[in-house]
C-alpha positions, -999 to 999 in steps of 0.1 A, spaced: -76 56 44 -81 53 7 -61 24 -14 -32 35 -32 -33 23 -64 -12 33 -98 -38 26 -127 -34 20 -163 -66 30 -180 -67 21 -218 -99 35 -239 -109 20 -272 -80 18 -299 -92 26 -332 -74 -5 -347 -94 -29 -322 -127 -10 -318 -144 -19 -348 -137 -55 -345 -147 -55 -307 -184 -39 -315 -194 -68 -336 -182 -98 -310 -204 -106 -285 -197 -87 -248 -191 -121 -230 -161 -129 -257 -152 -88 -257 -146 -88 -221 -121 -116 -215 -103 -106 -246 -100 -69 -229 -98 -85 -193 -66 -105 -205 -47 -79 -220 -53 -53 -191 -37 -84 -171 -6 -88 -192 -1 -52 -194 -6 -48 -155 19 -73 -150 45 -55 -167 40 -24 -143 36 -51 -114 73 -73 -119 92 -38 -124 74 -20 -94 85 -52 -72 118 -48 -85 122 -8 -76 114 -13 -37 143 -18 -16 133 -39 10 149 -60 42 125 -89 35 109 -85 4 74 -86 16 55 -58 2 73 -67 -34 59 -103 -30 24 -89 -22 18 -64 -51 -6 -78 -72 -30 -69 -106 -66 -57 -102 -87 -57 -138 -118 -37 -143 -133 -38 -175 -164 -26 -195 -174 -46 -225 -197 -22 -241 -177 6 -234 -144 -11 -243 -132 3 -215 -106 -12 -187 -87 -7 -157 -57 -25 -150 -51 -13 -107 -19 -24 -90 -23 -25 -52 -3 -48 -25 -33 -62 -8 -33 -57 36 5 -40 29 -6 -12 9 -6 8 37 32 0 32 32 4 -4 19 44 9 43 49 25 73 34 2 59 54 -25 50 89 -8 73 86 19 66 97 54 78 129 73 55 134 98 27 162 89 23 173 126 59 181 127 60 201 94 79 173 73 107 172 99 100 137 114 88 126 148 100 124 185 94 90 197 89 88 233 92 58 258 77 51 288 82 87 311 48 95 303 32 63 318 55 67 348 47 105 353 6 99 350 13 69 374 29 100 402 4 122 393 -23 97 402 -8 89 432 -8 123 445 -46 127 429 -54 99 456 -38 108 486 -52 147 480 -90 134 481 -78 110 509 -78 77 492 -45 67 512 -55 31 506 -63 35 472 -30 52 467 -11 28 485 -22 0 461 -18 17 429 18 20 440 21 -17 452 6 -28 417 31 -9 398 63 -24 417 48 -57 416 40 -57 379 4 -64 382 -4 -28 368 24 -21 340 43 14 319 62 10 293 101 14 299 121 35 281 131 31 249 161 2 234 182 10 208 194 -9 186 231 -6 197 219 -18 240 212 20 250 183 35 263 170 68 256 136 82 268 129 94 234 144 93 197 143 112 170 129 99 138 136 116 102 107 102 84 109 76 51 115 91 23 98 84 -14 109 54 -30 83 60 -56 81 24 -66 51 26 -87 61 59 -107 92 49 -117 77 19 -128 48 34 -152 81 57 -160 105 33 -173 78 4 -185 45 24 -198 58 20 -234 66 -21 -229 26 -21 -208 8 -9 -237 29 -27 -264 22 -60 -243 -17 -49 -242 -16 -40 -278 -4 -79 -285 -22 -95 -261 -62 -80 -271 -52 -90 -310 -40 -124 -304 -72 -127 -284 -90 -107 -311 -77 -134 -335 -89 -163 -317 -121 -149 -316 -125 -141 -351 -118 -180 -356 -147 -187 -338 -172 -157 -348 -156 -150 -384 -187 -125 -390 -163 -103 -366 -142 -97 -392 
């Protein structure tokens, strides 16, 4: 399964380009590296606080991923959540279950493990492995061989099956690039010129 990521890609800005071709690539690249990074952030702290979330896990584990291309003056700034973004898939897309046409799941408990166990009972003692049958059965009531039970609710019941309804879309990220995109690329804008600026100090040919 591919990474979900939400990526803010900025190209050259005519303002900083010019500047940017006359600095060195090794002083171009941090200075683009850094502001993809402060920009990325922004996207990052407001996609945390959009998921709703018993224990704040996949919020905690979002996290900023730059790319960048020095003699392009190019950059990616990739927001992913790490060994949970399989979580932050399916707080963002939802989840409805595809096989079911978008209408959810039925979750079943242990009646299929204790039907195949009868059925290969009777498989044995048809072919005449009486024995054989005999100690499947044993195994099973003694707990050496194991089903699964049926399945616990929450409220002490047990049902052999549940329905599920699916997840649906939190959207975290898109909200986020939504509501913040403007604040991301001011924050970029202000970061690559105060780096811009220390640079010239040091390379004042740049200018």
């Amino acid at each position: 399964m591919a990474n979900l990521t939400v990526s803010l890609e900025v190209k050259g800005l005519a303002q900083m380009s010019e500047i940017l071709d006359r600095l060195p690539a090794e002083v171009a690249g941090p200075i683009l590296s850094d502001a993809l990074a402060a920009s990325g952030e922004v996207i990052r702290a407001q996609a945390a606080a959009n998921i709703h979330s018993k224990t704040g896990e996949t919020a905690a584990a979002l996290r900023v991923q730059v790319q960048v291309d020095p003699a392009k003056q190019t950059g990616t700034a990739a927001i992913d959540a790490g060994k949970l973004t399989f979580k932050l898939r399916w707080l963002e897309f939802g989840a409805v279950g595809k096989k079911s046409g978008g209408r959810g799941w039925i979750i079943k408990g242990g009646t299929t493990d204790a039907r195949e166990a009868r059925r290969a009972r009777r498989l044995l003692r048809s072919v005449g492995a009486v024995q054989s049958a005999r100690l499947l059965a044993q195994g099973i009531a003694s707990g050496r061989i194991t089903t699964r039970k049926n399945l616990k609710l929450p409220d002490g019941h047990f049902r052999r099956q549940v329905f599920h309804p699916g997840i649906r879309p939190q959207a975290p990220l898109t909200k986020a690039l939504i509501s913040s995109a403007q604040i991301a690329l001011d924050r970029f804008a202000s970061a690559a010129w105060r780096g811009i600026q220390n640079a010239v100090k040091r390379f004042p040919m740049a200018a």
